[in-house]
C-alpha positions, 0 to 999 in steps of 0.5 A: 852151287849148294845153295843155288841147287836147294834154292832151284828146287824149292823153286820149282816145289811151289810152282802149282803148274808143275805140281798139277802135271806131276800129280798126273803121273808121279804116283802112278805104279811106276811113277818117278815119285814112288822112291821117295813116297810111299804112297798116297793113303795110309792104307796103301803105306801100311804095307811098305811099312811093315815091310821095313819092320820086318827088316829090322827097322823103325819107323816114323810115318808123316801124312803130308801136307803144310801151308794150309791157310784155313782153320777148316783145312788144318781142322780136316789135317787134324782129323786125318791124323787122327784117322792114321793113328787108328789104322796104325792102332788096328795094323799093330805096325810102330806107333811113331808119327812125324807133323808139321805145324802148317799144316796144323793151322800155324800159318791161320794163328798160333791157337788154331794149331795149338788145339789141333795139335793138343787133339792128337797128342791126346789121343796119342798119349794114350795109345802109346804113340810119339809125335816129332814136329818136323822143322819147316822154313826159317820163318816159322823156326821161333814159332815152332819152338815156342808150340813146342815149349808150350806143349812140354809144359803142359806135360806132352813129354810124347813129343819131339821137334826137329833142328836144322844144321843150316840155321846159325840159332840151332846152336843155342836152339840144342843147348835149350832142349838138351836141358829140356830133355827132349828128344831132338832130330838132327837134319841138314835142312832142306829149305833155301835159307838167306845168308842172315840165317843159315850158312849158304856153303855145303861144308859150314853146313856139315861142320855145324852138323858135327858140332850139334851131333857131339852136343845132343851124343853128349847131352841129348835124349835119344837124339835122331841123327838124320842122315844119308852121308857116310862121312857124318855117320862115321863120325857119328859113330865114332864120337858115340864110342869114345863117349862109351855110349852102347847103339840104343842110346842114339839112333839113326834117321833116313829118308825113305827109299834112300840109301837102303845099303847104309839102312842095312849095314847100320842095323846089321851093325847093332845100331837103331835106324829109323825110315821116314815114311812120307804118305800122301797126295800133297807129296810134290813140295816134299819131293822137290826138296828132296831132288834139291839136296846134295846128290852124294849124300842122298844117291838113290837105290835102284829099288823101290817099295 
């Protein structure tokens, strides 16, 4: 039932009919896509996001978009992200942006998205910024790694990467990062995965999710935990104590528009909470995904903004 769920949904994400009628209505002011979008400029996002800082909160802000199979397109995203962190710059709000590689130029070549991403990194190095790659599909896993490698090589040490529970390598995948010292987000992982690679069943996923967050609490960098589960953030932050690590050695990570009573009691509590804060018009595939996840964990709050 999981499996089956995550594999419906992301179905239907690429289903362009679909998308040309949700386009329609979902981000309209009462739209059905506003819980989790939290618009479709950056200039519309930028008050919602000063909103949660003044909540206490942190922010990462992702401009979405992935797939692109042009160097014109990934050029074009390139230069959005560029114009985002401007406006970020200017409204004095986190400087903390989350990518995806595809949207990049990673699905054009490899050297398309490797010198977009350099044009961001650059610019974001100096203004103080921090750039997570976000974790796509299986299929683009050792591709990303190995940009993100490359990068750290070069001295991008502004830069973070994503692992996903679901996939069997991530095991390893942690170890090699930990080692790296870079900062690494934990997710379940939202894609629908053969069994070849990633576990099919909810509780493998979360028992590998256990194991990954007791590796990055004990030798990560001020590794994200992304969650919404409260079984995963108990053991969290009991395995954090035992450790003696003090709340500002890890944080936390949610969706936006998700499990906002947990967001307040976690910083209420001392601990760093991070919101995902996803903008744009090519916000349908991300949408599906999130209705394809796991219900008790992810439930909606009735509010919105």
């Amino acid at each position: 039932m999981y499996a089956g769920a995550k594999g419906l949904f992301y179905a239907l994400s690429r289903s362009a009919r679909l998308k040309q009628l949700a386009s329609t209505y979902g981000m309209t002011p009462d739209g059905f896509a506003r819980r989790f979008i939290a618009g479709e400029t950056v200039e519309e996002v930028i008050g919602s996001a000063r909103t949660l800082q003044a909540q206490g909160l942190h922010l990462t802000l992702d401009y979405l978009g992935e797939s692109v199979h042009t160097s014109d397109a990934a050029t074009a995203a390139a230069r959005e992200y560029l114009h985002v962190m401007d406006l970020i710059v200017a409204s004095g709000i986190e400087r903390n942006i989350s990518l995806k590689l595809t949207q990049l130029g990673l699905s054009v070549d490899r050297a398309t998205c490797v010198d977009n991403l350099r044009r961001i990194l650059d610019p974001a190095r100096e203004h103080g910024f921090f750039v997570r790659i976000d974790m796509e599909n299986s299929p683009w896993t050792a591709l990303t790694l190995e940009v993100f490698e490359l990068l750290w090589e070069q001295q991008y040490r502004n830069l973070g990467v994503v692992l996903q529970s679901a996939l069997y390598r991530s095991e390893s995948d942690v170890v090699r990062l930990n080692e790296l010292g870079a900062r690494v987000r934990l997710v379940k992982g939202a894609y629908k995965e053969s069994g070849h690679v990633a576990y099919q069943k909810k509780h493998e996923v979360d028992a590998a999710y256990v194991r990954l967050m007791q590796t990055l609490i004990d030798h990560g960098t001020m590794p994200a935990i992304a969650t919404h589960d409260p079984a995963l953030i108990a053991q969290t932050r009991e395995y954090a104590s035992a450790r003696g690590l003090t709340p500002d050695r890890f944080e936390f990570e949610m969706l936006y528009g998700i499990r906002r009573d947990l967001q307040t009691s976690l910083t209420q509590d001392g601990y760093r909470v991070r919101i995902y804060v996803p903008f744009g018009r090519e916000w349908f595939p991300y949408f599906m995904r999130r209705l394809g996840e796991d219900r008790k964990s992810t439930r909606l709050n009735s509010s919105h903004g």
